[in-house]
N, C-alpha and C positions, 0 to 999 in steps of 0.2 A: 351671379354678380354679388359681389360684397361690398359696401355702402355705409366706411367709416364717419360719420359724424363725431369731429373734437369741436366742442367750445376752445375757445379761448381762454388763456390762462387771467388772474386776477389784474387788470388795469388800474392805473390811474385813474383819476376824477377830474373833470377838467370839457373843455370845450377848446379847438372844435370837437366833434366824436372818433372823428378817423383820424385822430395822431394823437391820442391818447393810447404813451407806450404801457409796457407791463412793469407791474410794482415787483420791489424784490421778492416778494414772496411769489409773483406772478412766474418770475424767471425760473425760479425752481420749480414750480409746477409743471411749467414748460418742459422744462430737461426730464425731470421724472419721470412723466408721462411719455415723453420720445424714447427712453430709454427703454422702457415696457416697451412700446409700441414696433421700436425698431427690429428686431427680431422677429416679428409674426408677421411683419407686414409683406403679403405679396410683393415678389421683386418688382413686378411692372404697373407697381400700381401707380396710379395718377391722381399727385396731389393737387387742389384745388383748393383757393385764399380770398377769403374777402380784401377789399383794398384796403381796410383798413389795420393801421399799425400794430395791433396787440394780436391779429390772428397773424399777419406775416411773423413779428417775431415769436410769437408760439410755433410755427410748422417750421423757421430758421433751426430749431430744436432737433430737427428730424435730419440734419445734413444732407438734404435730397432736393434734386428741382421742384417746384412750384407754381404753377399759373395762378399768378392776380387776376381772379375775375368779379369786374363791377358790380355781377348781376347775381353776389353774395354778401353785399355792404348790408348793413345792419338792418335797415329798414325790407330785406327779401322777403318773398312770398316761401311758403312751404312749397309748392307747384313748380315757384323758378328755382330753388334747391335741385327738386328729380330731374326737372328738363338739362340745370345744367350737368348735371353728374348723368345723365341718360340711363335718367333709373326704370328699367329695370333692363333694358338692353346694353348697357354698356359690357363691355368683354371683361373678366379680371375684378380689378378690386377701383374703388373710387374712394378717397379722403376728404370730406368736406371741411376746412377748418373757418367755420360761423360762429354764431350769434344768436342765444338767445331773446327771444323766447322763440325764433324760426327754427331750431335745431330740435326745441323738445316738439313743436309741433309735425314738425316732418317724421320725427318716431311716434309720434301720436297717431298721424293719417297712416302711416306706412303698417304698424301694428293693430291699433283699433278700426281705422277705416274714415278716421276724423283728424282736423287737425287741433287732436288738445295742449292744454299747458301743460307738458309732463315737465318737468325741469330736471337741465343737464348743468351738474354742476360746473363751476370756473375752472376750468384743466380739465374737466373728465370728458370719455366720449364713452359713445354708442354704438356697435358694431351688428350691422343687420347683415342678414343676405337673403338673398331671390332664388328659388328654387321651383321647380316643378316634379311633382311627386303624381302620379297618377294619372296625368294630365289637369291639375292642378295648380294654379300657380299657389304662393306660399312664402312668407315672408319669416326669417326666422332670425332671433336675438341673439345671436352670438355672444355676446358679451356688454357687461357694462362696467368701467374701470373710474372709477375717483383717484387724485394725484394724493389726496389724504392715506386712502388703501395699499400706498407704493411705499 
């Protein structure tokens, strides 16, 4: 399984939390980062979106369908992240487009065994995947992209 993690590109400031859109610089972050992304991304993979505004229009970037799921809104658990991506049995590849500080924590537990504050930058994501070597299971970093590095 493969187990994209993108932040969300740079937002606005503002209340409520969840219709704060993305700043101009956020919009280009967005596209840069889709643009890298589009080309590698497994054809069947399935994207998954916080409800809130700045992660839908960051993965709009990706011209591809996406499920809004509630149980990725800002305030998520690391735990409800892998359950809802059904990590580590999902088939194919998963897209998470969240929110820090749950995005570095879920590369945190998934890579150290904890969930720490690694921090994923605004636009950037985290590309793991699940393997078994040996009878081993195994988690390994694929990649790590910032929208600055594009």
């Amino acid at each position: 399984m493969h187990l994209i993690l993108w932040r969300h590109a740079e937002a606005a400031d503002g209340s409520p939390d969840l219709t704060r859109p993305l700043t101009a610089k956020g919009h280009k972050q967005a596209e840069d980062m889709a643009r890298w992304l589009k080309p590698r991304l497994p054809r069947n993979t399935r994207i998954l979106v916080s409800p809130a505004l700045r992660t839908r229009e960051t993965a709009q970037y990706l011209s591809r369908h996406f499920e809004t799921v509630p149980d990725l809104a800002p305030d998520a658990s690391p735990e409800a992240v892998l359950a809802t991506a059904d990590w580590p049995e999902s088939p194919g590849a998963v897209l998470v487009v969240g929110h820090q500080p749950t995005l570095g924590e879920v590369a945190g537990l998934l890579l150290a065994g904890a969930p720490l504050s690694w921090s994923v930058r605004k636009g950037g994501l985290w590309w793991l995947s699940h393997r078994v070597r040996d009878e081993t299971a195994e988690v390994v970093l694929r990649a790590v992209m910032n929208p600055d590095l594009l």
